[in-house]
PQR file with spaces between the fields and no chain letter, atoms N, CA, C, O and H, PARSE charges and radii, in Angstrom:
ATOM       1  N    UNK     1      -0.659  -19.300   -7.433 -0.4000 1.5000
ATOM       2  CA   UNK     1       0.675  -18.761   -7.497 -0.0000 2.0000
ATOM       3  C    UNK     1       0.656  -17.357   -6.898  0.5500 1.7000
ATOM       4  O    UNK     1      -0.336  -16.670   -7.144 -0.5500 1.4000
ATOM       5  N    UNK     2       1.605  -16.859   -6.160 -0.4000 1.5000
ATOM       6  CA   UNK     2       1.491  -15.633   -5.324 -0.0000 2.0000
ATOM       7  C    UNK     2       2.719  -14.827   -6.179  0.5500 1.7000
ATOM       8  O    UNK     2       3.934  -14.983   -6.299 -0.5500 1.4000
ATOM       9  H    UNK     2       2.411  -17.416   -5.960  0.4000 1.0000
ATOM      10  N    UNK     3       1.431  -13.618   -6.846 -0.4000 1.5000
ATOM      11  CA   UNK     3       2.032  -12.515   -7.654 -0.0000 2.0000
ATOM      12  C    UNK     3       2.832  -11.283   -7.104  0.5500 1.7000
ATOM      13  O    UNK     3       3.722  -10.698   -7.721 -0.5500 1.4000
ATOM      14  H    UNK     3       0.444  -13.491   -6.749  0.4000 1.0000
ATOM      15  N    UNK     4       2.242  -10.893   -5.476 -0.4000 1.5000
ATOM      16  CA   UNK     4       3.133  -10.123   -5.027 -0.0000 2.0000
ATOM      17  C    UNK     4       2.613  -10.450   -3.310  0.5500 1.7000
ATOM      18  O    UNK     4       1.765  -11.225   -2.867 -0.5500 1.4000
ATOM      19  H    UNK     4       1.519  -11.369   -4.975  0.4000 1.0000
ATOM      20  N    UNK     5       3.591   -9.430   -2.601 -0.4000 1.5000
ATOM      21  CA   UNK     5       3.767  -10.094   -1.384 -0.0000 2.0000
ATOM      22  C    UNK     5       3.598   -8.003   -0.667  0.5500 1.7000
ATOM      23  O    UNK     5       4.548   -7.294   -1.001 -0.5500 1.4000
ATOM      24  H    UNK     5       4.280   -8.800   -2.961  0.4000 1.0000
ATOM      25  N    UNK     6       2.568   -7.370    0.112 -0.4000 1.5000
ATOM      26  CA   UNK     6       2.946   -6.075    0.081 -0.0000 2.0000
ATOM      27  C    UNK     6       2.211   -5.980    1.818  0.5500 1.7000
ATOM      28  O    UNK     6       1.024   -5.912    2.137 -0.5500 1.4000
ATOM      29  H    UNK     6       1.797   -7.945    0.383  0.4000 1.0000
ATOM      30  N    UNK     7       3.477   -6.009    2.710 -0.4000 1.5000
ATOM      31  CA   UNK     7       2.883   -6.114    3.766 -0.0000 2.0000
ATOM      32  C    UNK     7       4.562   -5.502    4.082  0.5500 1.7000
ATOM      33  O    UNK     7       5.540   -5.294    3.363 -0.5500 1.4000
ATOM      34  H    UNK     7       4.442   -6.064    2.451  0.4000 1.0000
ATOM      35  N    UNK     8       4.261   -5.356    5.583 -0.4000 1.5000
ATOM      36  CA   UNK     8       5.905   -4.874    6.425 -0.0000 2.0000
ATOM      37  C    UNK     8       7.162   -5.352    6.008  0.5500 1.7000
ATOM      38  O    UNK     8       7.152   -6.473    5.498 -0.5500 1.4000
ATOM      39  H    UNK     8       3.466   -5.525    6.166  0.4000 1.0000
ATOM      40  N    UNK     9       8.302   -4.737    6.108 -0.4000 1.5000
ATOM      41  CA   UNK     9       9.184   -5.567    5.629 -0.0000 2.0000
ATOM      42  C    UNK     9       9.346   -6.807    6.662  0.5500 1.7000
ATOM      43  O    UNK     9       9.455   -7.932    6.176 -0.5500 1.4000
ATOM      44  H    UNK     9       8.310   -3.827    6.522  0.4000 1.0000
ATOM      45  N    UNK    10       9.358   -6.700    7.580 -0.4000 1.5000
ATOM      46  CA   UNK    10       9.474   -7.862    8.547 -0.0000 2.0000
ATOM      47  C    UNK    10       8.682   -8.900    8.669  0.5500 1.7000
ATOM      48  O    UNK    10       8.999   -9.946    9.234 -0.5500 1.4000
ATOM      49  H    UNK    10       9.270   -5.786    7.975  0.4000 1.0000
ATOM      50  N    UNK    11       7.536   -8.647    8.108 -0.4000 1.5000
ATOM      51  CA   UNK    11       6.445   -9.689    7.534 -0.0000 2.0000
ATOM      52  C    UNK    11       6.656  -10.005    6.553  0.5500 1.7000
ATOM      53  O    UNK    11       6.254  -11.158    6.393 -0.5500 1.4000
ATOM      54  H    UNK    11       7.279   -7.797    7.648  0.4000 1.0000
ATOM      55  N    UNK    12       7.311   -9.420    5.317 -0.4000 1.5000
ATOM      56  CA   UNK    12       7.650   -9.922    3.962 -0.0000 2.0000
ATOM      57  C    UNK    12       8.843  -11.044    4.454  0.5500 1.7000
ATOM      58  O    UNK    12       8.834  -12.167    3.950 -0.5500 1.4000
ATOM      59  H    UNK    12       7.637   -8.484    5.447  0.4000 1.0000
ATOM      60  N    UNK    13       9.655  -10.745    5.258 -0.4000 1.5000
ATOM      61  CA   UNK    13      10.525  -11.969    5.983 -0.0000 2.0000
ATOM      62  C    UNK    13      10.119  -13.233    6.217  0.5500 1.7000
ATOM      63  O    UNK    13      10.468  -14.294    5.699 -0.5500 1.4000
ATOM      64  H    UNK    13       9.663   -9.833    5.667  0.4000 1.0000
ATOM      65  N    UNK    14       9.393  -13.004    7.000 -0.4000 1.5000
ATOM      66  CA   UNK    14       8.560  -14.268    7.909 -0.0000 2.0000
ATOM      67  C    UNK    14       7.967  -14.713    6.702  0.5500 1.7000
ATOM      68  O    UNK    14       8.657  -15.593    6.188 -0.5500 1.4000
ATOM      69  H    UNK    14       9.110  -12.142    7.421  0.4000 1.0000
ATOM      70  N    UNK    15       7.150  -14.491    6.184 -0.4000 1.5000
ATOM      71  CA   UNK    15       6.252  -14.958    5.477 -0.0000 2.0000
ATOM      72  C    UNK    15       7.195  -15.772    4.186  0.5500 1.7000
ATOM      73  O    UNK    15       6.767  -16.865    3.816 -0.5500 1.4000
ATOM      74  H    UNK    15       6.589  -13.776    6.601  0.4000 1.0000
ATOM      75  N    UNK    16       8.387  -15.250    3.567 -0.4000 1.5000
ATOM      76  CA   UNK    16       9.388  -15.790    2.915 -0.0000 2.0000
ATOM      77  C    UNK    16       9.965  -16.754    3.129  0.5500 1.7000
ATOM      78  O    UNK    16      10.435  -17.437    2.219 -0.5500 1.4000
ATOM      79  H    UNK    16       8.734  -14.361    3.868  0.4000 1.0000
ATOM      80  N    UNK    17      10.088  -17.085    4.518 -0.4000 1.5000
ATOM      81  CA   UNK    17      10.628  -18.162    5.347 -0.0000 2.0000
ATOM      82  C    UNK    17       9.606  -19.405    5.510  0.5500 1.7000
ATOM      83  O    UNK    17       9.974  -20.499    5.938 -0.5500 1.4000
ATOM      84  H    UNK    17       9.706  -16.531    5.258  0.4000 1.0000
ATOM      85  N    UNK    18       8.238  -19.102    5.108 -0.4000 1.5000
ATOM      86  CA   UNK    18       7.133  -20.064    5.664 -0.0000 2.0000
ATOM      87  C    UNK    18       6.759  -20.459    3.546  0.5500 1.7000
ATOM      88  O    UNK    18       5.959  -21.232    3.019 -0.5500 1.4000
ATOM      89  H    UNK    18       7.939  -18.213    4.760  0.4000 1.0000
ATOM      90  N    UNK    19       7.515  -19.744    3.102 -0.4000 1.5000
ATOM      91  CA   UNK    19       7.423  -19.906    1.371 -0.0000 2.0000
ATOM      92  C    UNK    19       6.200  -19.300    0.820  0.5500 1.7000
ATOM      93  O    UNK    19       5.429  -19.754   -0.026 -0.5500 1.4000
ATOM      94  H    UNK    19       8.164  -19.116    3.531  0.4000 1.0000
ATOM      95  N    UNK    20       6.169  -18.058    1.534 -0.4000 1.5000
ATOM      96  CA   UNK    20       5.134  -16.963    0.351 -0.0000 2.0000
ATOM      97  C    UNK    20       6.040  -16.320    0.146  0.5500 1.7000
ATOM      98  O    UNK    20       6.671  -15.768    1.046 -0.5500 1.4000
ATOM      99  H    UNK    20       6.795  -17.688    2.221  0.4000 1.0000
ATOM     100  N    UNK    21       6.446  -16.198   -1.617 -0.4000 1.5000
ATOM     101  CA   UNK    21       6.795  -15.095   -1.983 -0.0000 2.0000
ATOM     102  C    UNK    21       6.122  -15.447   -3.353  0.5500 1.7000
ATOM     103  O    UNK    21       5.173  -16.184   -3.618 -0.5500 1.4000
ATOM     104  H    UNK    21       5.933  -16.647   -2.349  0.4000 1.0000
ATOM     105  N    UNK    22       7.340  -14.285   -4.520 -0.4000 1.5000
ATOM     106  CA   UNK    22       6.621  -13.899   -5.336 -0.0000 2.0000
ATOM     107  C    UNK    22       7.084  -15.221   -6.237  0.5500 1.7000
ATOM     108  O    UNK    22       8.244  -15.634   -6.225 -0.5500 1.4000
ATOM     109  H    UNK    22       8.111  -13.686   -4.305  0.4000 1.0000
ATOM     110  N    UNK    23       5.824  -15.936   -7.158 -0.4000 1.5000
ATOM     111  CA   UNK    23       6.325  -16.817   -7.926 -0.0000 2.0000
ATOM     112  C    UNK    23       6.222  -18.113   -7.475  0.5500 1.7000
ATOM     113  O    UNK    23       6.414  -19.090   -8.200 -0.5500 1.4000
ATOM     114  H    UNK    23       4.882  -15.601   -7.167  0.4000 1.0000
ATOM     115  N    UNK    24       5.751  -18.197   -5.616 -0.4000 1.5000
ATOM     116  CA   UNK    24       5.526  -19.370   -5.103 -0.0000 2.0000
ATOM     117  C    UNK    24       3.841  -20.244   -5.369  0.5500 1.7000
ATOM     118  O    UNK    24       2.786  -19.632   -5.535 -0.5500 1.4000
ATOM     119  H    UNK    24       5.594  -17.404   -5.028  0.4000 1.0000
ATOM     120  N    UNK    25       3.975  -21.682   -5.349 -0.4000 1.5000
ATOM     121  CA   UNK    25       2.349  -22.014   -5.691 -0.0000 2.0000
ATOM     122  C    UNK    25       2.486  -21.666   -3.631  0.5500 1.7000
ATOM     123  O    UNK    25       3.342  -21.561   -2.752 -0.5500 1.4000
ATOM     124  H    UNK    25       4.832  -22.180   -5.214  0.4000 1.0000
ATOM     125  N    UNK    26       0.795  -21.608   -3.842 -0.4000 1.5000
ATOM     126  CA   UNK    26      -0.257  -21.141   -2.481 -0.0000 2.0000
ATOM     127  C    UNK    26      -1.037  -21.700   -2.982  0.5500 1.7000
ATOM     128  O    UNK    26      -1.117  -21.654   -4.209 -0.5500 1.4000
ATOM     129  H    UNK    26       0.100  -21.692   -4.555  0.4000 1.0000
ATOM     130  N    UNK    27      -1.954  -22.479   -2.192 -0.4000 1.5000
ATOM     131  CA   UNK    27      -2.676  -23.323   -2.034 -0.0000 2.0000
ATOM     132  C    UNK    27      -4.217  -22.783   -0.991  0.5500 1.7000
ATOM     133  O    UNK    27      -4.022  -22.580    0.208 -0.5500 1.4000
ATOM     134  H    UNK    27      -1.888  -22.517   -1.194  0.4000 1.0000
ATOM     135  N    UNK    28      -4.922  -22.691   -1.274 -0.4000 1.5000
ATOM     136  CA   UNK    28      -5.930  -21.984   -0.244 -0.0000 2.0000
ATOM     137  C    UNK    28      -6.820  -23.821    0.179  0.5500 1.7000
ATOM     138  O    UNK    28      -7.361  -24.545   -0.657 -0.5500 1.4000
ATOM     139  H    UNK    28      -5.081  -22.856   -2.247  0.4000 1.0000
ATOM     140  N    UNK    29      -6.681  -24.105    1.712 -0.4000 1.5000
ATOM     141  CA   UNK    29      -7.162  -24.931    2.092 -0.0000 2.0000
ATOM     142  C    UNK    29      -8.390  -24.877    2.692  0.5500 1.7000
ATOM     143  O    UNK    29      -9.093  -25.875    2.849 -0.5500 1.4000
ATOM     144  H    UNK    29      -6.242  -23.517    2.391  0.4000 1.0000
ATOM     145  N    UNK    30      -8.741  -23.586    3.096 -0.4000 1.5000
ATOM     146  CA   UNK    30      -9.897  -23.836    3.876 -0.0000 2.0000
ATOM     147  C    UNK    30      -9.816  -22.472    4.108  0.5500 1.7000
ATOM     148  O    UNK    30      -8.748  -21.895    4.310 -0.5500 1.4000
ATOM     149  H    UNK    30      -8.170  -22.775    2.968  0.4000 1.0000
ATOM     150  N    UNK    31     -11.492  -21.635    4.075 -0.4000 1.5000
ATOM     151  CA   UNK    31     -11.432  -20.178    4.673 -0.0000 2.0000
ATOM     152  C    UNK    31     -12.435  -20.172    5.741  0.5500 1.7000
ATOM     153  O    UNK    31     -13.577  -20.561    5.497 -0.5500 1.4000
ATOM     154  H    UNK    31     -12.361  -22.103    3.911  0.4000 1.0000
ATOM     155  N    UNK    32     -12.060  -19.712    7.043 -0.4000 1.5000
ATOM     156  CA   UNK    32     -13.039  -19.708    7.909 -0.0000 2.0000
ATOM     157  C    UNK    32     -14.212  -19.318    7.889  0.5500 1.7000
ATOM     158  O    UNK    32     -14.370  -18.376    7.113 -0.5500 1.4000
ATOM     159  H    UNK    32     -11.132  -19.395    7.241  0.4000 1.0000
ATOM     160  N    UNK    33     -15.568  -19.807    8.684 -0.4000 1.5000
ATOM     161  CA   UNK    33     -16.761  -18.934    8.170 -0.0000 2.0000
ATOM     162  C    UNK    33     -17.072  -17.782    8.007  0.5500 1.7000
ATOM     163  O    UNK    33     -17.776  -17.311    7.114 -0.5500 1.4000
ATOM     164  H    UNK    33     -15.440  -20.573    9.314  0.4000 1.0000
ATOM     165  N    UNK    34     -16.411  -17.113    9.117 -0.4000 1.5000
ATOM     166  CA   UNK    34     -16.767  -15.451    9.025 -0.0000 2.0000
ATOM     167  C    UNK    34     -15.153  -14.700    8.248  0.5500 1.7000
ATOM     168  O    UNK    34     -14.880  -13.525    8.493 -0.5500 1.4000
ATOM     169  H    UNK    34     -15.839  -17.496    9.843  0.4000 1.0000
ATOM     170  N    UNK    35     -14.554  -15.258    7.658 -0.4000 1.5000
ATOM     171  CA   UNK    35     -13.149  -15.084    6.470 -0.0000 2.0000
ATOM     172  C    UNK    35     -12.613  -14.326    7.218  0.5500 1.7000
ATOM     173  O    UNK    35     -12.530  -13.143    6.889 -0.5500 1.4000
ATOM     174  H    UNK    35     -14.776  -16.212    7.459  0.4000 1.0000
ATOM     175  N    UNK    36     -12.036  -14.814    8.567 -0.4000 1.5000
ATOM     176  CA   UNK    36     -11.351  -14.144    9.822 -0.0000 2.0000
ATOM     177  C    UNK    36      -9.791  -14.752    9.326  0.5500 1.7000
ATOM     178  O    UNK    36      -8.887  -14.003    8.954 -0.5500 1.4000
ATOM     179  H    UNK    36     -12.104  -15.776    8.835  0.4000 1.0000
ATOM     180  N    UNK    37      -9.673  -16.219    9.397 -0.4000 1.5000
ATOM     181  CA   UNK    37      -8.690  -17.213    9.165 -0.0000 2.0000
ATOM     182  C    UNK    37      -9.147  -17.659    8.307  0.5500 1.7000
ATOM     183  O    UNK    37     -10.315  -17.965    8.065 -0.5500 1.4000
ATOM     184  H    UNK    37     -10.407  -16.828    9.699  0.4000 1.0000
ATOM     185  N    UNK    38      -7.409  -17.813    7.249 -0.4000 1.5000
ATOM     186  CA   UNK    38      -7.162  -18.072    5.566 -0.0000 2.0000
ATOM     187  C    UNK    38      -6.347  -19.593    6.347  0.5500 1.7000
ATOM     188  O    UNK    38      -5.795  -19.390    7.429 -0.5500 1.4000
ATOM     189  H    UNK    38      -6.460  -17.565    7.446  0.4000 1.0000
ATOM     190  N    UNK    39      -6.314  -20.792    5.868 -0.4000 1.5000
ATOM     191  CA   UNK    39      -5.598  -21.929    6.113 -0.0000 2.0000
ATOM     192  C    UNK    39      -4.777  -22.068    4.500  0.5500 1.7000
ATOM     193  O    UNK    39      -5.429  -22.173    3.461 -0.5500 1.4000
ATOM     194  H    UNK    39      -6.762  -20.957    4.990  0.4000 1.0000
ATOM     195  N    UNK    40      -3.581  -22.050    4.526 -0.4000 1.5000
ATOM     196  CA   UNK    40      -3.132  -21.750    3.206 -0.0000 2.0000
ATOM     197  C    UNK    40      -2.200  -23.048    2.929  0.5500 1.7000
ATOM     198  O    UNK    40      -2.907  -23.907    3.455 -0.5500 1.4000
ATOM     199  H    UNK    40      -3.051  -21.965    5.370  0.4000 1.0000
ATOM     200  N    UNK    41      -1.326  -23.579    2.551 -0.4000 1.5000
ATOM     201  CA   UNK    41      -0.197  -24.753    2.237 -0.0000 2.0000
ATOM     202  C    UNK    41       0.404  -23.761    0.981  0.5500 1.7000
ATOM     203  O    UNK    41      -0.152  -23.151    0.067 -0.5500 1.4000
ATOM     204  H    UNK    41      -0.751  -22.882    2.123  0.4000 1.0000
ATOM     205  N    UNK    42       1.744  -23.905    1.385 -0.4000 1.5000
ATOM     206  CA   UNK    42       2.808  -23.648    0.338 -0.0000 2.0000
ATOM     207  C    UNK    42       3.839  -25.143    0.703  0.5500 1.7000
ATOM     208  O    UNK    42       3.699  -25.980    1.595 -0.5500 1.4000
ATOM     209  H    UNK    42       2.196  -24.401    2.127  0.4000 1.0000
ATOM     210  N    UNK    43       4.765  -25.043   -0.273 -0.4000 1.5000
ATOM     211  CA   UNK    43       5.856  -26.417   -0.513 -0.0000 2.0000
ATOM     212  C    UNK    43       5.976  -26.738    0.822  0.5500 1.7000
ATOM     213  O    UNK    43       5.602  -27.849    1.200 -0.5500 1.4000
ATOM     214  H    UNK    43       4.879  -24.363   -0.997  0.4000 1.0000
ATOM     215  N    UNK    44       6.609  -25.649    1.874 -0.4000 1.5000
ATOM     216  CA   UNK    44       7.341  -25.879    2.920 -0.0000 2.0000
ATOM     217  C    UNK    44       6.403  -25.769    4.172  0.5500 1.7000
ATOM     218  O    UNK    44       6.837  -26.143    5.261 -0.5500 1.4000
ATOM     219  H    UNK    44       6.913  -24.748    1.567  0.4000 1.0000
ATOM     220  N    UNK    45       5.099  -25.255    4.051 -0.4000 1.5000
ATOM     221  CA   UNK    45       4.468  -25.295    5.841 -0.0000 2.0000
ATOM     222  C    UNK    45       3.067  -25.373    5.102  0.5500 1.7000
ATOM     223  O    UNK    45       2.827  -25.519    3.903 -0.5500 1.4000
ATOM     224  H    UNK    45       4.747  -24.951    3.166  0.4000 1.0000
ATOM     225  N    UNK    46       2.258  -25.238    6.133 -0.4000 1.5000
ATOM     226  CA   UNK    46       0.501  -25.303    6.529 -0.0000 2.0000
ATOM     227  C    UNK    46       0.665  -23.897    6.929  0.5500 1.7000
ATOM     228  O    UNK    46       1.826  -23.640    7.244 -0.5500 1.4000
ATOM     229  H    UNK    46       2.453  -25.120    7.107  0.4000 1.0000
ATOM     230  N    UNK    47      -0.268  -22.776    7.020 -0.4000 1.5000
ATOM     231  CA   UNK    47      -0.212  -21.388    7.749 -0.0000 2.0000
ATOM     232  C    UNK    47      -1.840  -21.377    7.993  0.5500 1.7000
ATOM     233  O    UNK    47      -2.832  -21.865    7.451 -0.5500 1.4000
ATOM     234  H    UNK    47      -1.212  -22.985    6.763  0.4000 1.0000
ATOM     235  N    UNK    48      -1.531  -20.509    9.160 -0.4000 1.5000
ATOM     236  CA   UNK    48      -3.161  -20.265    9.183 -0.0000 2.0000
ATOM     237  C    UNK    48      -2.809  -18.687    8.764  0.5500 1.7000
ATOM     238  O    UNK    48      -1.626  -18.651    8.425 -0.5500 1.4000
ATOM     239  H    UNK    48      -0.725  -20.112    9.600  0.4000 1.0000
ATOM     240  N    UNK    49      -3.242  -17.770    8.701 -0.4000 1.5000
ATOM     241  CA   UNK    49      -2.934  -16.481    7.816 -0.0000 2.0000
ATOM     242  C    UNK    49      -4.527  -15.693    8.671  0.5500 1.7000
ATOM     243  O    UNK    49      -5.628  -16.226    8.814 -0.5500 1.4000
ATOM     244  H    UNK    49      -4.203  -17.799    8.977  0.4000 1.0000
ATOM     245  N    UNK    50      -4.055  -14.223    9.126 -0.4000 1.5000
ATOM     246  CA   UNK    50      -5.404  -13.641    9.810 -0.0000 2.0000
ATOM     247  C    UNK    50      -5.540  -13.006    8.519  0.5500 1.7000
ATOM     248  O    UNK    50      -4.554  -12.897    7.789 -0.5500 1.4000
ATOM     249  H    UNK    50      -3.161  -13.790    9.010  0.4000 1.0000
ATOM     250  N    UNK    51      -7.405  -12.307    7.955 -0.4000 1.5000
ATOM     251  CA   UNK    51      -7.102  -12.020    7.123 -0.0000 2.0000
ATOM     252  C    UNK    51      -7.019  -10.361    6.531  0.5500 1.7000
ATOM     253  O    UNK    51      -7.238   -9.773    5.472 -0.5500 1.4000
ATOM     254  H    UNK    51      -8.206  -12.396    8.547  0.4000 1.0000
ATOM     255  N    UNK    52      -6.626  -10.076    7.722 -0.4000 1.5000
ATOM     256  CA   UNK    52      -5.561   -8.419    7.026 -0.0000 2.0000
ATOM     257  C    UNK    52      -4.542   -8.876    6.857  0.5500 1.7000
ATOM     258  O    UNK    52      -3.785   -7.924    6.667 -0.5500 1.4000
ATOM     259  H    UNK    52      -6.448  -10.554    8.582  0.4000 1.0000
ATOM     260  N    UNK    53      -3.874   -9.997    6.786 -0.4000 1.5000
ATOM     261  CA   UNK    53      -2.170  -10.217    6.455 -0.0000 2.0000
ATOM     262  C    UNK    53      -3.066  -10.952    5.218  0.5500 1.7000
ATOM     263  O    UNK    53      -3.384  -10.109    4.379 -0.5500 1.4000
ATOM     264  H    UNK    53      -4.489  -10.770    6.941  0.4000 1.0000
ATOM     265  N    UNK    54      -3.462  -12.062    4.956 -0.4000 1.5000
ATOM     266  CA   UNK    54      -3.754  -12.694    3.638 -0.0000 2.0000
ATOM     267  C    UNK    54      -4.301  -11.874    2.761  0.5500 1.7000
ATOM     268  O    UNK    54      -4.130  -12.299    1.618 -0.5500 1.4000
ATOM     269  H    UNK    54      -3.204  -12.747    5.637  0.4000 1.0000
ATOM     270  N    UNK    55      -5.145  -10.437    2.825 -0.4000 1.5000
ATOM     271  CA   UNK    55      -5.110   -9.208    2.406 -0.0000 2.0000
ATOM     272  C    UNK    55      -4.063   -8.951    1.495  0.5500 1.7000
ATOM     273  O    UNK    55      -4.335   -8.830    0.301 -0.5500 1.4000
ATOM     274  H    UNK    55      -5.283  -10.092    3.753  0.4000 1.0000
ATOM     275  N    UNK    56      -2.467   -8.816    2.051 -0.4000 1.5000
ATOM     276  CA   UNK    56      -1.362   -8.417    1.789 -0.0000 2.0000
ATOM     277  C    UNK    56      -0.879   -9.549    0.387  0.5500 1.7000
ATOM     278  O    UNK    56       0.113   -9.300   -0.300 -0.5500 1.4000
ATOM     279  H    UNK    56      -2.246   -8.914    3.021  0.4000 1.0000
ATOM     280  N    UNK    57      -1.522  -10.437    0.213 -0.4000 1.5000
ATOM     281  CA   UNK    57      -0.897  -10.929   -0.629 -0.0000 2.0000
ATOM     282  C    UNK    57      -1.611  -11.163   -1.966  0.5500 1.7000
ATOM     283  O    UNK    57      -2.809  -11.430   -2.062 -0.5500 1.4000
ATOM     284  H    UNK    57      -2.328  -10.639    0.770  0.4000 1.0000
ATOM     285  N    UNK    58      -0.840  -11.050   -2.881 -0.4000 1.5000
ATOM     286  CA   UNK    58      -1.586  -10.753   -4.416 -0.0000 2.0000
ATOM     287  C    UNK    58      -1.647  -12.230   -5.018  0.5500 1.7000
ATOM     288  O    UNK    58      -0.561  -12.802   -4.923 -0.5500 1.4000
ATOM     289  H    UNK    58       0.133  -10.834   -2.803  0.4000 1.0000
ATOM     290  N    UNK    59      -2.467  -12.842   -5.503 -0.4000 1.5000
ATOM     291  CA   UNK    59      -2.335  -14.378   -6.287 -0.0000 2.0000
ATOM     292  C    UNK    59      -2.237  -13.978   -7.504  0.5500 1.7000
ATOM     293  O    UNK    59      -2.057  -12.782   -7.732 -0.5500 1.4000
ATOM     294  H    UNK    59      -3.349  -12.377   -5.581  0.4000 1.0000
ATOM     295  N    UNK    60      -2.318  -14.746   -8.347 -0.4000 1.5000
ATOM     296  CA   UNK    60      -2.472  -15.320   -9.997 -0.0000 2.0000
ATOM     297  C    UNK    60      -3.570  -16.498   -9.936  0.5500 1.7000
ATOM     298  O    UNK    60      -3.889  -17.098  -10.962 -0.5500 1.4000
ATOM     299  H    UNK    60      -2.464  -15.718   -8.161  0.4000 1.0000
């Protein structure tokens, strides 16, 4: 479950639109070997996430 969301506002957009926000389930599918690329699933998409933006986001 994604507890907070603390990145640009224009990335807090996008990322709202792809269903990370606060209170949403996140799903971690797969982390690349060198934890460059986060592969994530929320309700509404698949994301691949670089990871200074998956950084930005707080779980539960």
């Amino acid at each position: 479950m994604v507890a907070s969301v603390s990145c640009e506002p224009s990335m807090v957009d996008r990322l709202r639109a792809l269903g990370v926000y606060p209170c949403a389930a996140l799903i971690v599918l797969k982390i690349s070997p060198r934890k460059k690329v986060w592969f994530v699933r929320t309700e509404s998409a698949r994301i691949a996430l670089g990871a200074e933006l998956a950084a930005c986001i707080g779980v539960q």
